[in-house]
C-alpha positions in Angstrom: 63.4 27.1 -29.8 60.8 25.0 -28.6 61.4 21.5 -26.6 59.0 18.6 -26.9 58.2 16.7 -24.0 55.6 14.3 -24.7 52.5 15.9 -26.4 53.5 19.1 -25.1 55.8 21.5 -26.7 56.9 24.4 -23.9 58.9 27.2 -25.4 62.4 28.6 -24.2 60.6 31.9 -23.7 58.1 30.9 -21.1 61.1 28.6 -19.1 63.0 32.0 -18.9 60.3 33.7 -17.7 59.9 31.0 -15.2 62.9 30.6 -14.1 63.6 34.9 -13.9 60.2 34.5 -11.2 61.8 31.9 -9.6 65.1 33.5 -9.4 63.9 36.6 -8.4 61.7 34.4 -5.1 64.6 32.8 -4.5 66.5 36.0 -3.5 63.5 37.7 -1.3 63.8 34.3 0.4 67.4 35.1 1.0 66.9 38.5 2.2 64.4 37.5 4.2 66.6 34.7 6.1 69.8 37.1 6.0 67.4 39.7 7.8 65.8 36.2 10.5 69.4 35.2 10.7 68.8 31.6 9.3 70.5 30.0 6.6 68.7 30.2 3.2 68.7 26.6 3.0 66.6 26.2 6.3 63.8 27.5 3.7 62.0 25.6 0.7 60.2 27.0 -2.2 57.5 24.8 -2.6 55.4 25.5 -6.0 51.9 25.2 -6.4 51.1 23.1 -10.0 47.3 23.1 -9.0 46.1 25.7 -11.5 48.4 25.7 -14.1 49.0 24.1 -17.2 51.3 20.9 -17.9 53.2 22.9 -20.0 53.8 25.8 -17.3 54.7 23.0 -15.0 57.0 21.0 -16.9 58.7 24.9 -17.7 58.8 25.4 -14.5 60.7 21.9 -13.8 63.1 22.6 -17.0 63.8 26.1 -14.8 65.0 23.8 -11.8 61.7 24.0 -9.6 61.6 20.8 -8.4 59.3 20.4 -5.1 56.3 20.6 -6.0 52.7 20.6 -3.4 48.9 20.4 -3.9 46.1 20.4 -1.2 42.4 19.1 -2.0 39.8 19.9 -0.1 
């Protein structure tokens, strides 16, 4: 089933592929703060919308990413 945000539609298929990435980031973040001895929360996953479609974005949001960053140069 698709959801309709706007203009854009963004499938259920492409937020669970999303959020499986994310998911799968989050815990090599983990890992990696279990291995530095710091508490996973001392880290932030901050996305990168730059390149990517609205739709991929708003998926991404619907998946619970919600910092997002850009830098212009």
């Amino acid at each position: 089933m698709a959801e309709i945000i706007g203009n854009t539609s963004i499938s259920q298929a492409m937020t669970n592929e999303i959020q499986a990435r994310l998911e799968q980031l989050r815990e090599r973040i983990r890992h990696a703060c279990a291995r530095a001895r710091r508490p996973p929360d001392a880290v932030r996953l901050l996305a990168v919308s730059k390149t990517f479609e609205a739709r991929k974005v708003i998926a991404a949001i619907l998946a619970r990413q919600i910092e997002f960053g850009e830098s212009y140069v």
